[in-house]
C-alpha positions, -999 to 999 in steps of 0.1 A, spaced: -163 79 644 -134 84 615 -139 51 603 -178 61 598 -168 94 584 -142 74 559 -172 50 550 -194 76 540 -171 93 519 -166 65 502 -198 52 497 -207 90 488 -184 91 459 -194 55 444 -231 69 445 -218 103 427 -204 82 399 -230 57 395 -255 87 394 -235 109 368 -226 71 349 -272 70 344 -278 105 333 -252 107 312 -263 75 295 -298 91 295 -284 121 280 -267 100 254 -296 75 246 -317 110 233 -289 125 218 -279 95 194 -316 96 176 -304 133 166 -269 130 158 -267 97 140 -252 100 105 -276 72 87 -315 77 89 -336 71 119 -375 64 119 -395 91 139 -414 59 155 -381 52 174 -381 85 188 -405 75 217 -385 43 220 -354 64 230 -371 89 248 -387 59 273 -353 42 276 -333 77 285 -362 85 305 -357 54 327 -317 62 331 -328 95 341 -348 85 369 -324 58 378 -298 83 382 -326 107 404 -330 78 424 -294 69 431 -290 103 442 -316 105 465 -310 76 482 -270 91 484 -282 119 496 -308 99 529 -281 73 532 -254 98 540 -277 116 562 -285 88 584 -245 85 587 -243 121 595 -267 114 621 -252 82 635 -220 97 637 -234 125 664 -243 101 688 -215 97 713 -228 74 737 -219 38 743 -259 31 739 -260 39 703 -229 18 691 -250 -9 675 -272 24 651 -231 33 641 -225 -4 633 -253 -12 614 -252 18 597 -220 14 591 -229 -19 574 -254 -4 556 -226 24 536 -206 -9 532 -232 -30 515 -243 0 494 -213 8 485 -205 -24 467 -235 -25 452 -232 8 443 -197 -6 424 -212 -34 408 -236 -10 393 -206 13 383 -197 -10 358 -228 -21 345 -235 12 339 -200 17 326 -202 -11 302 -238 -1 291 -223 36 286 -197 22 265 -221 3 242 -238 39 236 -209 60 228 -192 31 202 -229 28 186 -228 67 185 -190 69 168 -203 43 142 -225 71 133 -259 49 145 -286 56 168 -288 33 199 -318 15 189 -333 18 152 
């Protein structure tokens, strides 16, 4: 039962990054059209609104399924009886495989974040 508990910590803080890693890019996709030092058409505007909109609901949707992932763990892990070891197994399975895919989208999100903030310190907007 630990080694379920362990998993789901785990997996729950590689979902918390990967969320706030999306809605911070989201945030910062809007806020380069309004802080970049050069000139920035208005007709990008919508342009940067779709593209922070879609990190937005990408990081929404990470968290939700964080939040009915770790549930389901919750609820595996209450079981005691010998009849339910194969629901904690492949639940357990499923934190693990979530859990590195959650990682490998921690740092495509990490390099995609990084591309935003060194296009905002040159003073540009993100696209335009």
């Amino acid at each position: 039962m630990r080694w379920l508990t362990a998993q789901a910590a785990a997996f729950g803080a590689v979902f918390g990054f990967a969320t706030a890693l999306s809605l911070a890019a989201g945030l910062f996709v809007t806020a380069s059209f309004f802080v970049a030092d050069r000139g920035v058409a208005e007709a990008y505007l919508g342009f940067h609104l779709a593209v922070s909109g879609a990190f937005v609901t990408l990081g929404l949707l990470l968290a939700s399924i964080g939040v009915q992932a770790l549930g389901l763990a919750k609820c595996a892990a209450g079981f005691e009886s010998g009849a339910t070891a194969p629901l904690r197994m492949r639940v357990s399975r499923l934190l693990l495989l979530l859990a590195v895919a959650g990682l490998g989208l921690c740092v495509v999100l990490a390099v995609i974040l990084s591309g935003i903030l060194s296009r905002i310190g040159e003073g540009f907007a993100v696209f335009g």
